[in-house]
N, C-alpha and C positions, 0 to 999 in steps of 0.2 A: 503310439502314446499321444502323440499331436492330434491323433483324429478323437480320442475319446476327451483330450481336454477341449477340443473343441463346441463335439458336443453335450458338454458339462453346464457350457453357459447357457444354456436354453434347454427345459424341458423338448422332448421330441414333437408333441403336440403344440407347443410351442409354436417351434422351427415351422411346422407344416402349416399351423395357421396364420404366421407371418407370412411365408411363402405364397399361401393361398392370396391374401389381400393384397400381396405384390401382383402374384400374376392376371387375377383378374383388371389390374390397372392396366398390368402390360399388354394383353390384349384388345384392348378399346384404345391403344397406344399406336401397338404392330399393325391394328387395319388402316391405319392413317398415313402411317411411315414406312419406308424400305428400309431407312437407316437408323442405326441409334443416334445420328448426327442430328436428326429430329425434335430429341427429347431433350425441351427445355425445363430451367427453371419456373417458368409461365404456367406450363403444363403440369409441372409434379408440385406448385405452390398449394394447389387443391386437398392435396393430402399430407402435404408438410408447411402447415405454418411457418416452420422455421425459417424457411427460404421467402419469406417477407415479400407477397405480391407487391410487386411496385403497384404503389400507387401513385397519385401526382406530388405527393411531399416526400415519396421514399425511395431511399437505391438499397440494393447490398453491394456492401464492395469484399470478394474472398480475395486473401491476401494468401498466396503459398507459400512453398517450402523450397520454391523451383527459382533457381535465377535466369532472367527473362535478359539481362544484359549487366555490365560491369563499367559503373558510372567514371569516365573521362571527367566531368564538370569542373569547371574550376571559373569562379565568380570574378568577374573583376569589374573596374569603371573608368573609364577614361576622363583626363580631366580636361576641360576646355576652358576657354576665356570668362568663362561665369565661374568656375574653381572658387576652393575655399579659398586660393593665397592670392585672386586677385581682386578681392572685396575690399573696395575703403571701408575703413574704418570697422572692422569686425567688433562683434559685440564678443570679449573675451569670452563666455560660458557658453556662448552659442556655438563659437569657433570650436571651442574644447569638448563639446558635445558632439558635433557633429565630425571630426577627428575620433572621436571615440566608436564611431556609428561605421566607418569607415574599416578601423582597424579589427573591428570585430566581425564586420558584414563582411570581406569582401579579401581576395587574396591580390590579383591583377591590379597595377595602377598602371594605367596606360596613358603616353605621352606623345605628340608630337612632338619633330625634329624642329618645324617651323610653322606658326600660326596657331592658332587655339591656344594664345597665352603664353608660346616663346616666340623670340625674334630671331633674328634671320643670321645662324649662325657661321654662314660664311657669305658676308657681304662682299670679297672681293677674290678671286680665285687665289686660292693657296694664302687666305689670312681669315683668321677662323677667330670667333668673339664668341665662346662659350659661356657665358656670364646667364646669359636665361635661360638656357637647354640646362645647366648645373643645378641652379635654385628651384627647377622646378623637380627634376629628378632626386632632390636632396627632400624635396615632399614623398614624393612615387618612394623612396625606402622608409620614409618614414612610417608610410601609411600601411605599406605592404611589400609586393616584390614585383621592380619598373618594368612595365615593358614596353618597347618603342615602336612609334610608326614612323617609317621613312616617309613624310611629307610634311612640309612640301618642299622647292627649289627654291635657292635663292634670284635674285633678279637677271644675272648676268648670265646663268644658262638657261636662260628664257627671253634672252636678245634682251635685257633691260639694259639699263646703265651701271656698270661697276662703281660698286661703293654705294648703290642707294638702295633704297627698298618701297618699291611703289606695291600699298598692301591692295591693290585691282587686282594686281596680277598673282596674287596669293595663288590661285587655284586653276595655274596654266602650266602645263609641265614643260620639261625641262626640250630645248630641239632634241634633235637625234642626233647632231653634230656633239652634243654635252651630255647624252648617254654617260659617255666613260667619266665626264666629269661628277653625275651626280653618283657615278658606283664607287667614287674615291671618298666621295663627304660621308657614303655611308659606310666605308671602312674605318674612317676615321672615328665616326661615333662608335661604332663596334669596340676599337682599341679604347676609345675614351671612357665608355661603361663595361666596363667587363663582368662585372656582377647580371648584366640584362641578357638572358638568354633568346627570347622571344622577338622576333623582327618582320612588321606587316609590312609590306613592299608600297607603298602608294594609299593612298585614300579615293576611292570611288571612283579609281582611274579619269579623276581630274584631269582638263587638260586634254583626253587621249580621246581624242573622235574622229569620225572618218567620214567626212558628208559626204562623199559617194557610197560609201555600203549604208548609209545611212545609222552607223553602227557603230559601237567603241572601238579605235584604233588597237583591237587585238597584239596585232605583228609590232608596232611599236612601242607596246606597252611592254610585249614578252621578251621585245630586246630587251629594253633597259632591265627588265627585272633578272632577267641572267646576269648581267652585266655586276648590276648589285649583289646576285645570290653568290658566284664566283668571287667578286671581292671579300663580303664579308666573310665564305668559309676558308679562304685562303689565310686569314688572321685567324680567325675563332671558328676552326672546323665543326665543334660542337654547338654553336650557335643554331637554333630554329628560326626557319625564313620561311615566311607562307606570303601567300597572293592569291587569286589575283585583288581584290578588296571589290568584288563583283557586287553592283546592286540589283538584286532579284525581281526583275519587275513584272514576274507574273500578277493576274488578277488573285485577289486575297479572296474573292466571294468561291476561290476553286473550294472543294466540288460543286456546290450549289448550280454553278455556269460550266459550262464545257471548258471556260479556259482552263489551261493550265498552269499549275504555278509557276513555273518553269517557262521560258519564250525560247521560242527556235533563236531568238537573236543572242540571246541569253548565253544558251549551249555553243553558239558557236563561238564568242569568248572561250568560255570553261574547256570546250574541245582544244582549241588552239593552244590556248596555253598549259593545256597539259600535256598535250603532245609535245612539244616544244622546249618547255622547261628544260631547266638544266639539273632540278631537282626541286622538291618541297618539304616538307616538314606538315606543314599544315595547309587548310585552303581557307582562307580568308573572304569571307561574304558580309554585305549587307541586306538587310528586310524591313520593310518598312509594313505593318499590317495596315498603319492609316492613324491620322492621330485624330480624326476626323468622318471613323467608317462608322461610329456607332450614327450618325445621324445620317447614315443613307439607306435607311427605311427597314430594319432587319432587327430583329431583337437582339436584349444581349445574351438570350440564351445562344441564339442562331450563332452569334461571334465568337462567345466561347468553347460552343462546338468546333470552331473552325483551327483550334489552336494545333491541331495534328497536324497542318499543313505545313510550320517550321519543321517537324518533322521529317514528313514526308521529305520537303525539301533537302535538308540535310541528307537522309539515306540514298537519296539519288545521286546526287553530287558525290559524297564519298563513296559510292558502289564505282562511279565515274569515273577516277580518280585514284580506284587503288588502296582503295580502304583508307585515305588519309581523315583525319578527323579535320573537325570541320569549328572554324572558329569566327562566333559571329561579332564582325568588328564594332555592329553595332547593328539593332534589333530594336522598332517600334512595335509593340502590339496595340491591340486597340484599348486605348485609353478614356478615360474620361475627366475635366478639371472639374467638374461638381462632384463627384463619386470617387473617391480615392479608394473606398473599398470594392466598388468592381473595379478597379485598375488590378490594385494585388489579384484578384480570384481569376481574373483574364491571362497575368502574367505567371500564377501558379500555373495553368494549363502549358502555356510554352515552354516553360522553363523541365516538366514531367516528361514534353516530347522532346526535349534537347538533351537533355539525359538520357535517354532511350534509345538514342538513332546517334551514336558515335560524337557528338558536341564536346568540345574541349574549351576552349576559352569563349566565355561569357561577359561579351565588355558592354556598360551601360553608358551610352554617351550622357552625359553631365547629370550628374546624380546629386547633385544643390537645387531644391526649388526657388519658387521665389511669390510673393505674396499674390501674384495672379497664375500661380502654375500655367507657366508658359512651355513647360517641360512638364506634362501630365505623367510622366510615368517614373518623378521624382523620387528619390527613397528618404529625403528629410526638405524641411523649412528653410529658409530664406537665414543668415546668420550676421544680420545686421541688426537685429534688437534681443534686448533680454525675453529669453523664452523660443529664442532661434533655435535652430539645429535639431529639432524634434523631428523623431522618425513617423513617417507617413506608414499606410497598411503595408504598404508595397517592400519596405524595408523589410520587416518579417517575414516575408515570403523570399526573398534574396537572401537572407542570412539563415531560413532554414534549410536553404540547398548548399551553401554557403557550409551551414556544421553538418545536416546528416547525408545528404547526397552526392559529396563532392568525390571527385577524381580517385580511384582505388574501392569504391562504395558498392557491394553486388545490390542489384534492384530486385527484387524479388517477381515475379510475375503474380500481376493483381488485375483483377476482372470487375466488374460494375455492372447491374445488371439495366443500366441506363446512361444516358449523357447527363443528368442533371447532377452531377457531382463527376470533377476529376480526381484521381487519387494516383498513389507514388509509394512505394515502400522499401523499407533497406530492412536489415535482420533485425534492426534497432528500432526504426520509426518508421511513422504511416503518416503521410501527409495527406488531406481531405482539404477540398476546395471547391463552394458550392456557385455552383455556373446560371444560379436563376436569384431572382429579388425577391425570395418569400423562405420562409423557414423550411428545410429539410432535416427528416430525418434516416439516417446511417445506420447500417447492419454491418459492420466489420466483423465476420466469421463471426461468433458469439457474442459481441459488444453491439452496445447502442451509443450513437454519437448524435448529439442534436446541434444541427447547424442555421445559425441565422443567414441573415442574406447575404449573399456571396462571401461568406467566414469562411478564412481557411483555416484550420488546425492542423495539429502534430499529437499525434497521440503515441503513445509504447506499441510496436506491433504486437495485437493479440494472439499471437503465436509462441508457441517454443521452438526453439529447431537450434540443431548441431552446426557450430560455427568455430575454423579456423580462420587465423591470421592471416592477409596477404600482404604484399608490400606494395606502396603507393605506383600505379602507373606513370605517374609524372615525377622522376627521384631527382630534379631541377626544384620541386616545391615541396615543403619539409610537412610532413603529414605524419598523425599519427596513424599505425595501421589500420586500418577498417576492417572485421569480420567480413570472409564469404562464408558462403552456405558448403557445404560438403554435404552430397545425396546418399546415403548409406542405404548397401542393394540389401535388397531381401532377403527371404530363406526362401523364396521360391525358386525349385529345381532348374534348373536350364537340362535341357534334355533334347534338344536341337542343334544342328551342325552350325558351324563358324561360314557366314557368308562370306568374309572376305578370303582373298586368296594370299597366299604369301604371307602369310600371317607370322612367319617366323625368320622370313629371311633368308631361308636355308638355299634357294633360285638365284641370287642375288636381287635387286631390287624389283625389277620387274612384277606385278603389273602397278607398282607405284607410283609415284609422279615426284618430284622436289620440283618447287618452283621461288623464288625472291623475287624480287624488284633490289634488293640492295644487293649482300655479298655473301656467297655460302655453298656448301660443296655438301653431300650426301652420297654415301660409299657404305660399304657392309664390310665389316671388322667382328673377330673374335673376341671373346671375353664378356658374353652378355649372360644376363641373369641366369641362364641353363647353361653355362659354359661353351653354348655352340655361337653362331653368327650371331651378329645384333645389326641393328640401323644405325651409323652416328651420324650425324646433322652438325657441322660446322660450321658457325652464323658468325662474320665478322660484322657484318651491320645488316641488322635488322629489315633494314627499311620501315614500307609499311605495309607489306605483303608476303610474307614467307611460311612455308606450308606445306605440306608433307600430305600427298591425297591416294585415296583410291577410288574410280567412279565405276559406273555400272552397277551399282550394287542393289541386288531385287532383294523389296522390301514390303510386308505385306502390309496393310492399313490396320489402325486402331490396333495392333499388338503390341504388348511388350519385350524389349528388346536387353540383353544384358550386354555391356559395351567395357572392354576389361585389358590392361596394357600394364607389361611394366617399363620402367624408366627411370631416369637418374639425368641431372644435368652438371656438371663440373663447377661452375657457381650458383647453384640453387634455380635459376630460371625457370620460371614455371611454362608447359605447355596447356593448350585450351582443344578442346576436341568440340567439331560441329557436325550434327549430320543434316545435310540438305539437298535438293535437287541439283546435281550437276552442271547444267545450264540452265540461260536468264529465265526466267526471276529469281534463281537460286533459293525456292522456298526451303522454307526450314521445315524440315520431315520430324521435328520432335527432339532434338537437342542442342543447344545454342551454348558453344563457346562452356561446355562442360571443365571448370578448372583442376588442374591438379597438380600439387603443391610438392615438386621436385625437389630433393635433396641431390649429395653430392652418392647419397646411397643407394643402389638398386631398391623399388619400393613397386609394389604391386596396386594399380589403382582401377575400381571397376566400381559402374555406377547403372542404373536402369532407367529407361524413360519407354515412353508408348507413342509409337508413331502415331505423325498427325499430318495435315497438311494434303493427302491426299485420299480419296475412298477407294478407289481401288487399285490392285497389285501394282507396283513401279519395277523398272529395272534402271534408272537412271540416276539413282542416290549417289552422293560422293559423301566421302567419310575425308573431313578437313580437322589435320593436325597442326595448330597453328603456333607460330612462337614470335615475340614481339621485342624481345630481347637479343643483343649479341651472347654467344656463349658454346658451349658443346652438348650437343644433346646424345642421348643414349635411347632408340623406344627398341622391345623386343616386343613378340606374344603379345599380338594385337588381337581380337576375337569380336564378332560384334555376331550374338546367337541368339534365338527365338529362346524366349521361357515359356513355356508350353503352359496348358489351362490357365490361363488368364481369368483371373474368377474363382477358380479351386479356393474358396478359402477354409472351410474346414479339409484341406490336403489329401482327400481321399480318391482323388484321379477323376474326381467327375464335376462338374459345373452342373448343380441341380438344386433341384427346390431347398435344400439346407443350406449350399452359401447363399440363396436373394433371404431367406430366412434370418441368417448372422447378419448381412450387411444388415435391416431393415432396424436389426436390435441397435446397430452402432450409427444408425443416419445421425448424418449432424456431427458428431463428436470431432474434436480437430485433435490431430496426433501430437506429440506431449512428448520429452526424454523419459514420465514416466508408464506411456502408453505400452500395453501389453500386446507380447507377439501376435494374437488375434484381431486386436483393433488394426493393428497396423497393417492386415493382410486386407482389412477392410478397403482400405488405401489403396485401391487400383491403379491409380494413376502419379500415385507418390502427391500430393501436390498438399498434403500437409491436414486434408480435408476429407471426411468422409461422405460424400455429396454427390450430387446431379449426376457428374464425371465419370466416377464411381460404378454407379448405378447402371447408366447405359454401356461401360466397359462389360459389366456382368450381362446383360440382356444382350447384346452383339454376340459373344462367346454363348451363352444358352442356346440362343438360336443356331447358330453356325455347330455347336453338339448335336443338335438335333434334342 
C-alpha cells in the first residue's frame, strides 16, 4: 500500500523524467568523483537555484534538526577597580541603567578576594577586616550570582610587613612556607560566602615563575592550589574549584602560521597540574586574541575567521583534562575602539565556538567603558554623566547567548556555505553575524536575511522540529528548562544484524568497559525490562568522566544506522549516547552525545543517524554511554544495526530511477510536524532538510546497487 501511495504523487512519466534529468547530472558528476563526498553545494547550485551560489555578498546557512552539542554557557563579568561601585560621583540614571544592563545581560559576577577594588582582607595573620570583600559581594548578589577568585595574598605571606599593605606587591604570591596560610584565608572565605559556589584558584599564576625553566612555577603553584582545593572542600564539599587560571600564549594568527595556539610551555603547566591535582571541577584559562591584532596587517575578515581558535583551544584542553569544561577567566578578542560594531561581530564568532567545544563560565573582565574605550570590548558607556550606562553593540551579542544559548540549551548543527557570516542556532533561535564591512545577504533553509556590516541578528529558527524538556546542566544556577531536540527514527525497516556484542547482558559484562574518574560500580542484576539481566551503573559522583563503552565496532561509511536501548534511572538522570572513533582523535563517526530523557520508568529509546567521519569500512568505533550525574542507572537491549536501502524511498526493495525521481519532486522542502511520511523519507540523513546531503546519500546507495 506504501509503494502505490508512493507512487501516487508523480505520474510515472513523471518519476522517469525526473529521474532522467538527475541522472544525466549524475554522470558528468561520477566521471569527476569516486565519492559522493564530492558533490557539493557549488556543483548542484547550476541546477538548483535554491541553494544560492555564493556569491561575494551571499552565504546559505542550513540550520538542522540534529543536535551538534548541549550549550554549558553561562555569561558572566568580573568586576574590577573601574566597577560601577567605585565611580565618584555616579550620575544616578547612568548607574541605574547600567545595573539594569548587567542584571539582564549576564548571570556570573565575579570578584576578587584582594585588589581590583577590595582590600586586603587579612592584613595581619588570623585578623580578618571583611568590610570590602562584603560591600563588594553585596554588589555581585545583587547583580547576579558571586563568584570568587582566590587572589590575591595579603602582605605578610609574601614576606611583607604585618599589618601593612604595600599595593607593588599586589601581584607576588604567597612563599611556599604560607602555602597552608593562604589555603586557611580561603577556607575562611568559603565559610564566609556560602551562597558562592564557584572558586578560580589564583589569577594568571601571578607571582609563580621559574627562571630557570624559564617558565611558570607549575610545581608551586599545584602545591598551593591543593592545599586550597583540600581546604575549601573540607568545609564546602560541594563547592566548585578550578585552576590553573593559565594564560594561553600561543600565536593568534594559528592556522594562518605554523604556530600553534597552544606552546609546548603551555602544556606543560596544563600537564603538571593536571596530573597532580588533587581534583578539579573546572579548568580556568586566559586568552588574549590582541587588543591591537587588527592593525597587524590582516583584514578583519582574516580575524574573524580566526574566532575557531578559542575553540579549538578549549576542545584540546578539556579532551586533556578529562572532559572538564573549560572556563575562560577572562578572554580578549580582537577589538576595535573606533568600530564597536566589528567588536560585537568579532566576539559573536567566539562566543558560537565557546559554546560548541565544552565552555562553561564566560567572565568579561570590566565590562564599564569609558569615554575613550580603553576597554574596547566594553558592553556599556562610561556612568558619570546623564546619558551614561548605554549598551554598546557588543552587549547584544552577550545577552543574546546570555537568554537563547546558555547552559542546558541544545545547539543544533548549522552549516554555512562560506566564512563570510558566522552563525549559532538552538530549537528556538538562529544567531547571524556578518564577519566582513559591506552588506550580506542570508539564506537560512527557506528565509532571506539581509545583513549590514558586521550586524549580528537573531532570528526565530526557520525550522519546526519536535522538542522535549531537559533540565539545566548547572542545578547551582536557576534556569528555566531549555527544549532539546528529540530525533524520531523512521519507518525504514532495519533488516540487519546488531553489531554489538552483549547487547543484553545475559555473559555478564564483558565485552563492555565501565570507567569514571569520580565514584561508581557497574554489575549485572535481574529485574530489567525483559525480566532477564540488566546493566546497573551506580554513580556516587560523577566526576567529569563516566561511561559505559563498547570499542571495536565495524562500521561501514555513509550508512544509516538504528541505535536503540532501554533504560530507567532511579532519579530521572538522563544518559547521552556517542558514537566515535576509539582512539585519538576520537572522531565522531556520526552521533554526538544522542540524549535521552530517563525516568524512574523502564522506557525504550532509539534514534538513527548516518555515519560520517570516515570513507571507508572502520573496525575501531566505540559506542560511549555517558552520564554526568550521581544516581542509579538501568541500560538493557542495547542494538546499534544497519537499516538496509538507504535511499528506498518509495519502499519497494530497490534504490532506482523512481526514488532520485520522488527526492527531485521534494529538493528543497525542510521537514515540518506537518510533513508527510513521503517527504520525510526524502530526508536521508534526518537533518531536517531535503538537500545536497540527501541527494548524494541516494547516488552512493544507486551506485554501490548497481
Amino acid at each position: 500500500m506504501k509503494h502505490k501511495t508512493a507512487k501516487s504523487a508523480l505520474t510515472q512519466s513523471e518519476l522517469i523524467f525526473s529521474g532522467v534529468s538527475f541522472l544525466v547530472f549524475l554522470a558528468l558528476l561520477i566521471v569527476s568523483a569516486n565519492t559522493f563526498g564530492s558533490f557539493s553545494a557549488t556543483s548542484l547550485s547550476v541546477l538548483f537555484p535554491k541553494l544560492h551560489p555564493a556569491a561575494a555578498s551571499e552565504v546559505t546557512v542550513t540550520v538542522s534538526n540534529q543536535v551538534a552539542a548541549v550549550s554549558k554557557l553561562i555569561m558572566g563579568v568580573t568586576h574590577t577597580h573601574a566597577a560601577i561601585d567605585t565611580v565618584s560621583n555616579p550620575n544616578p540614571s547612568a548607574l541605574a541603567n547600567a545595573k539594569s544592563l548587567i542584571k539582564q545581560g549576564s548571570t556570573f559576577q565575579n570578584v576578587h578576594i584582594m585588589g581590583w577594588g577590595t582590600l586586603n582582607p587579612e592584613p595581619s595573620k588570623g585578623v580578618y577586616d571583611w568590610s570590602s570583600l562584603d560591600k563588594r559581594m553585596s554588589l555581585a548578589r545583587e547583580l547576579g550570582i558571586p563568584t570568587i577568585t582566590l587572589c590575591c595574598a595579603p602582605d605578610w605571606m609574601k614576606g611583607g610587613i604585618s599589618g601593612n599593605t604595600d599595593w607593588t606587591l599586589l601581584e607576588k604570591a604567597p612563599l611556599p612556607g604560607n602555602y597552608a596560610d593562604y589555603a586557611e584565608l580561603a577556607k575562611q572565605v568559603a565559610l564566609r560566602y556560602p551562597d558562592v559556589t564557584y572558586f578560580q584558584v589564583w589569577n594568571e599564576l601571578k607571582g609563580f615563575w621559574n627562571n630557570t625553566e624559564s617558565n611558570w612555577d607549575y610545581v608551586g603553584y599545584t602545591e598551593m592550589y591543593n592545599l586550597v582545593y583540600d581546604a575549601i572542600k573540607s568545609v564546602r564539599p560541594n563547592a566548585k574549584i578550578g585552576g590553573p587560571y593559565l594564560i594561553v600564549q600561543g600565536n593568534p594568527a594559528y592556522p594562518a602560521q605554523s604556530a600553534d595556539p597552544i606552546t609546548p610551555k603551555n602544556w606543560t603547566v596544563i600537564n603538571y597540574w593536571n596530573q597532580h591535582k588533587h581534583g578539579a571541577d573546572f579548568v580556568a584559562l586566559d586568552f588574549s586574541f590582541g587588543y591591537t591584532i587588527v592593525n597587524k596587517g590582516s583584514s578583519l575578515l582574516e580575524y574573524n575567521q580566526k574566532t575557531h581558535v578559542i575553540g579549538e583551544i578549549s576542545k584540546r584542553i578539556s579532551d586533556a583534562t578529562g572532559g572538564l569544561p573549560i572556563w575562560w577567566a577572562e578572554y580578549y578578542a580582537a577589538s576595535s575602539r573606533s568600530d564597536t560594531q566589528y567588536t560585537a561581530a568579532h566576539y559573536a564568532g567566539e562566543y558560537i565556538n565557546a559554546a560548541l567545544n565544552n565552555c562553561e563560565g564566560m567572565l568579561l573582565w570590566e565590562p564599564q567603558g569609558d569615554a575613550g574605550l580603553t576597554i574596547p570590548h566594553s558592553l556599556f558607556s562610561q556612568i558619570t554623566s546623564t546619558g551614561g550606562g548605554v549598551a554598546y553593540p557588543h552587549y547584544a551579542v552577550f545577552k543574546a547567548f546570555h537568554d537563547y544559548f546558555s547552559t542546558g540549551t541544545s545547539l543544533l548543527k548549522t552549516t554555512r556555505s562560506n566564512t563570510l557570516v558566522s552563525a549559532i542556532s538552538s530549537p528556538s533561535k538562529t544567531l547571524l553575524a556578518n564577519n566582513v564591512d559591506y552588506p550580506v545577504t542570508v539564506y537560512v533553509n527557506n528565509q532571506t536575511v539581509n545583513l549590514s556590516r558586521f550586524e549580528v541578528k537573531v532570528i526565530d529558527v526557520p525550522v519546526s522540529i519536535s522538542v522535549t524538556p531537559i533540565p539545566s546542566v548547572t542545578p547551582t544556577v536557576t534556569r528555566t528548562p531549555t527544549p532539546t531536540v528529540t530525533i524520531s527514527p523512521t519507518s525504514t525497516p532495519v533488516i540487519s544484524g546488531n553489531v554489538l556484542k552483549n547487547s543484553t547482558f545475559e555473559t555478564g559484562i564483558t565485552p563492555w568497559t565501565f570507567y569514571t574518574n569520580g565514584t561508581g560500580t557497574a554489575s549485572i542484576h535481574s529485574g530489567s525490562s525483559d525480566t532477564t539481566n540488566a546493566l546497573q551503573i551506580a554513580v556516587t559522583n560523577a566526576g567529569t568522566n563516566t561511561q559505559l563503552y563498547q570499542y571495536d565496532i565495524p562500521l561501514s561509511p555513509a550508512q544509516r544506522y538504528s541505535l536503540s536501548f532501554d533504560g530507567r534511572s532511579v532519579a530521572g538522570s538522563n544518559l547521552t549516547m556517542t558514537v566515535q572513533k576509539h582512539v585519538s582523535p576520537f572522531t565522531l563517526y556520526g552521533l554526538n552525545e544522542y540524549p535521552s530523557d530517563l525516568t524512574s520508568q523502564w522506557q525504550h529509546f532509539e534514534t538513527e543517524f548516518v555515519t560520517s567521519g570516515f570513507d571507508s569500512p572502520v573496525s575501531d568505533a566505540r559506542l560511549r554511554i555517558s552520564a554526568t550525574s550521581a544516581d542509579e542507572f538501568w541500560i538493557d537491549n542495547v542494538t546499534l544495526t544497519k537499516v538496509d536501502n538507504v535511499g528506498d524511498i518509495n519502499l519497494d526493495g530497490h534504490v532506482d530511477l523512481f526514488d532520485l525521481g520522488i527526492l527531485a519532486s521534494h529538493y528543497g522542502q525542510t521537514i515540518t510536524s506537518s510533513s508527510d511520511e513521503l517527504t520525510r523519507r526524502c530526508d536521508i540523513n534526518n537533518d531536517g532538510m531535503v538537500n545536497i546531503y540527501d541527494l548524494g546519500l541516494l547516488i552512493h546507495q544507486y551506485r554501490q546497487s548497481g
